[in-house]
N, C-alpha and C positions, 0 to 999 in steps of 0.2 A: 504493500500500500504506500508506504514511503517513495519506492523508485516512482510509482504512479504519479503521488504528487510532484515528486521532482520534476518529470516527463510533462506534467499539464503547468508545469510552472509556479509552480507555489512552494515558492523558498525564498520567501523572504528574511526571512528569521536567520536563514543558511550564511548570507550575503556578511562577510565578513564585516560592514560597516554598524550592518545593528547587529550580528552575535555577542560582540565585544562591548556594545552600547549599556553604559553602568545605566541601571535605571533604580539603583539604591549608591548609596555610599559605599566605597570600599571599605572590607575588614579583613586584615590577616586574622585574627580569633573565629571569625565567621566562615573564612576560607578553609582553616585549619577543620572545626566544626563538619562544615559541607564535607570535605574528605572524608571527614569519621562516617558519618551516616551515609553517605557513598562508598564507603569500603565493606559496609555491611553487606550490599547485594552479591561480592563477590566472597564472603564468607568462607563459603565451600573449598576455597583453596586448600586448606591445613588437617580437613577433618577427616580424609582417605590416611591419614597418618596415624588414625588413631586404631585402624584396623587392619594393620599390618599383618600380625597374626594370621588372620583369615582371608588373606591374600595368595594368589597364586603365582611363587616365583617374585616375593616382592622388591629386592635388589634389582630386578628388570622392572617389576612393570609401575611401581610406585611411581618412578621418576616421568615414566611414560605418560604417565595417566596425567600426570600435572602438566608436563609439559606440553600434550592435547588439551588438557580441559580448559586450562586459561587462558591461550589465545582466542579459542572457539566460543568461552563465552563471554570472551571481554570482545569479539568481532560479535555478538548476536547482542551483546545491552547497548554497546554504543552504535550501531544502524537502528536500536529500536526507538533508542531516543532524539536520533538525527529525525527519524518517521515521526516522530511527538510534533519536534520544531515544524515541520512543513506543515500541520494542520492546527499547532495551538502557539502563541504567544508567552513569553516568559510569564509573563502576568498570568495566564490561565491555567499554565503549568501547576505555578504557587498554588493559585485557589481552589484547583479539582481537588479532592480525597483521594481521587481512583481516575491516575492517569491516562491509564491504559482503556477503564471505562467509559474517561470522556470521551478521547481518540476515536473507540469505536461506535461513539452516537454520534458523532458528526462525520462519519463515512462511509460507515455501514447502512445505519438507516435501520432499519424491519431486522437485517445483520447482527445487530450491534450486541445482542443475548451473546452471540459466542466470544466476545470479551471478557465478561465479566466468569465464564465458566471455566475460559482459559487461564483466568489469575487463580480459579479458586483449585485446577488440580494443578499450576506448578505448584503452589502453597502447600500442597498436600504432598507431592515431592520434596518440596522440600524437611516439609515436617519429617517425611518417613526418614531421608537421608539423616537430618540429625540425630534421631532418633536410635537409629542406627550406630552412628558410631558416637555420639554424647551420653550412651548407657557403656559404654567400653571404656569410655574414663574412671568410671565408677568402679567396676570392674577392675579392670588395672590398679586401680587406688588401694583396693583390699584387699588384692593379694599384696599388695605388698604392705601389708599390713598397714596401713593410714588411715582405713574406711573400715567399718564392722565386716567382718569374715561373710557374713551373708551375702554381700554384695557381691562376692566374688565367685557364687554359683550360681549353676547354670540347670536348664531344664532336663532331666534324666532323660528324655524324648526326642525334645525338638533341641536342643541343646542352647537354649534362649537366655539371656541373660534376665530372665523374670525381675529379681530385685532390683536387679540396676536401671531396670525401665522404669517400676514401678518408683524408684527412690527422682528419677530424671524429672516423671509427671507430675511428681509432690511439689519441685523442687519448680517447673515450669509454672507451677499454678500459681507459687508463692510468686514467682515474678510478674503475674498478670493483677496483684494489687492495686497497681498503678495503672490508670486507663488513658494515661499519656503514649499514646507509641512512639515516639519518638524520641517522648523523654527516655522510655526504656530501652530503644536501641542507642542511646549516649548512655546508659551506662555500662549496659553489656557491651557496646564499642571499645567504649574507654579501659574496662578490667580487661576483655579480650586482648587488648592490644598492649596493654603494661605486660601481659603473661609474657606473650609474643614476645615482646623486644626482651625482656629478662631474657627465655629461652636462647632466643638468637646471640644475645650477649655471650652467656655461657657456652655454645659452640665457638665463639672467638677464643674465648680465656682456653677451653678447655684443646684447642689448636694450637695455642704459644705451649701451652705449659704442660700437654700431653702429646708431643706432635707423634709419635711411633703407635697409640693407640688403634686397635681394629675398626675401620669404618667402611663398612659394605656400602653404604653411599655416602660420595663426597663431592662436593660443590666449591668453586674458587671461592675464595673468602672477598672478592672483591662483592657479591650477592647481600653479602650479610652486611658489612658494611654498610653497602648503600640502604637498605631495609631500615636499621639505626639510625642513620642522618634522617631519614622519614619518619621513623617511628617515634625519634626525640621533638622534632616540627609537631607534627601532629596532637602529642600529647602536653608538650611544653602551652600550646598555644589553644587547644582544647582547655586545658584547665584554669587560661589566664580569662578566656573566653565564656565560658559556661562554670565557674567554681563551684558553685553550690551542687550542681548536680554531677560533677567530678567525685567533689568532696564526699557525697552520698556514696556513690561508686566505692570508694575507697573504702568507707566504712562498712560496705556489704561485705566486701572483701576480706577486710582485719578481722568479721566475725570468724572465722576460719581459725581464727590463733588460739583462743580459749580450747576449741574443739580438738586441737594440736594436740595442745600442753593435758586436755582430758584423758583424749584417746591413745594417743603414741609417746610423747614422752615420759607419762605419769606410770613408771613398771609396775609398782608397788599397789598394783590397788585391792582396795578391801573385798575381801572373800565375798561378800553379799551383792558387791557390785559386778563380779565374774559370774556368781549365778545367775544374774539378773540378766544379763548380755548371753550367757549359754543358754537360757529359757527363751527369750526372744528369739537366738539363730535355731533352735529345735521348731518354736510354733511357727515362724515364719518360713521354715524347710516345708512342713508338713501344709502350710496351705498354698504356696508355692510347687511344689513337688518338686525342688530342687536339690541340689548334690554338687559338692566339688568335680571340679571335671577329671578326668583322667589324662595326663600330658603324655604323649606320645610323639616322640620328634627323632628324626633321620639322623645318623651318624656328625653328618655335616651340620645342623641345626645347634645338635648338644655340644657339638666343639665351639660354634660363633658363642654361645650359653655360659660355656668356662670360661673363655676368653673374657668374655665382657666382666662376668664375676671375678677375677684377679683384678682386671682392669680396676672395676670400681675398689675395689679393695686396696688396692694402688694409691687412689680417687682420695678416698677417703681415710686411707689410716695415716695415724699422725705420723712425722716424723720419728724417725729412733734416737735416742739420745745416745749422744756422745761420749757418756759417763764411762769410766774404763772399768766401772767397777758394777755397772748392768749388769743383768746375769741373762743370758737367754734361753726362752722358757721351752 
């Protein structure tokens, strides 16, 4: 529909003299902002990462898969918005709800129902796709002990991560409190992207100061970088820009630290408190009908596995002290 208008002439919006036409005041915090909630639609970049596991051949096709999926759908949002401009005005842009909705009542006509049905199954794609791999966080979490043990089984059957869905929906519901949407994707933008750049940082530190470690995919560190220099703009300027709902952001976030120091750092806890958590993962097993899974992995699989365990062990233990008089255990 887009090329059409272009073809009957209607791009005026297109025409370099009014796209660039300020019709607000500039703002680098607003600039910064717009990114954020424009970085949301391409979300999906990071989240094929979380279900590596249940990949086929993921050293091949993880890299693959990203390297298709982001040109092809950063080529189908930005034609679909160039398609927006030839039939609506920045102004109308602003004021619709449901861009896509308006679009299709002023071209469709009698048409215009299959807009509004088309937002509502990618939504539902979308949904599934999260769903999919944002219960595998959870998952991942409690096996490694940071989340209750339940969360880290699976369906004796269908091999489903039941808990971690069911903990995802709790966990989804509590963020639709708020009937701002957009206030809620600034703040799920905003912790998202602090994660991110943290993450990405730590692959820098842990290349200077591990370089000989096992890495089945590796990427020039000129990538990450550049991500940093973006990721510091964005959120430097997001938080000078919108504070208070940053600031919100940040304290959903710190909630996590009590939860920490509760559940994984605190060894020592009271005998009443262990039953209490062993009776929960038994009723919740049984209406569930879930079980630890059983790990089964290829010769090749259990050596990257050892590998990675020294590594971190490496990683993570302190220094040995120099004392001459140490005794080694």
């Amino acid at each position: 529909m887009g090329v059409v208008q272009i073809c009957k002439g209607q791009y005026f919006w297109l025409e370099p003299k009014n796209a660039f036409e300020n019709f607000q005041e500039p703002d680098i915090g607003l600039i910064a902002l717009a990114f954020l909630q424009g970085s949301f639609a391409y979300g999906g970049w990071n989240f094929l990462n979380y279900v590596t596991e249940e990949l086929v051949d993921p050293y091949k096709n993880l890299p693959r898969a990203i390297f298709i999926s982001i040109p092809l759908v950063t080529f189908v949002y930005v034609f679909a918005n160039v398609a927006y401009v030839t039939a609506m005005s920045p102004q109308e842009l602003l004021a619709s709800n449901a861009v896509a909705v308006t679009f299709g009542e002023k071209l469709l006509g009698v048409m215009a129902w299959i807009m509004p049905i088309s937002v509502a199954l990618s939504t539902f794609g979308g949904v599934n796709g999260s769903l999919f791999t944002s219960s595998r966080l959870f998952f991942a979490g409690a096996r490694e002990g940071h989340l209750p043990s339940v969360l880290a089984m699976i369906h004796v059957k269908r091999c489903t991560p039941i808990p971690a869905l069911l903990f995802t929906c709790i966990s989804t519901l509590l963020m639709l409190v708020t009937s701002d949407m957009y206030t809620l994707i600034n703040y799920v933008g905003f912790i998202n992207y602090l994660f991110y750049g943290v993450t990405v940082a730590g692959q820098i530190v842990l290349r200077w100061k591990k370089p000989n470690i096992l890495r089945p995919i590796k990427v020039n560190l000129l990538f990450p970088i550049i991500y940093l220099l973006f990721w510091a703009f964005l959120l430097v300027f997001s938080l000078w820009s919108e504070p208070v709902v940053c600031g919100i952001g940040l304290a959903i976030m710190l909630t996590g630290v009590p939860v920490y120091f509760l559940g994984v750092y605190w060894q020592h806890k009271p005998r009443c408190f262990n039953k209490f958590i062993e009776l929960l993962t038994l009723v919740s097993q049984k209406m569930c009908v879930v079980v630890y899974p059983k790990v089964e992995e290829d010769s090749e699989t259990e050596e990257i596995r050892e590998d990675t365990k020294l590594q971190n062990q490496s990683i993570y233990q302190p220094p040995a002290s120099k004392d001459k008089d140490a005794v080694e255990p």
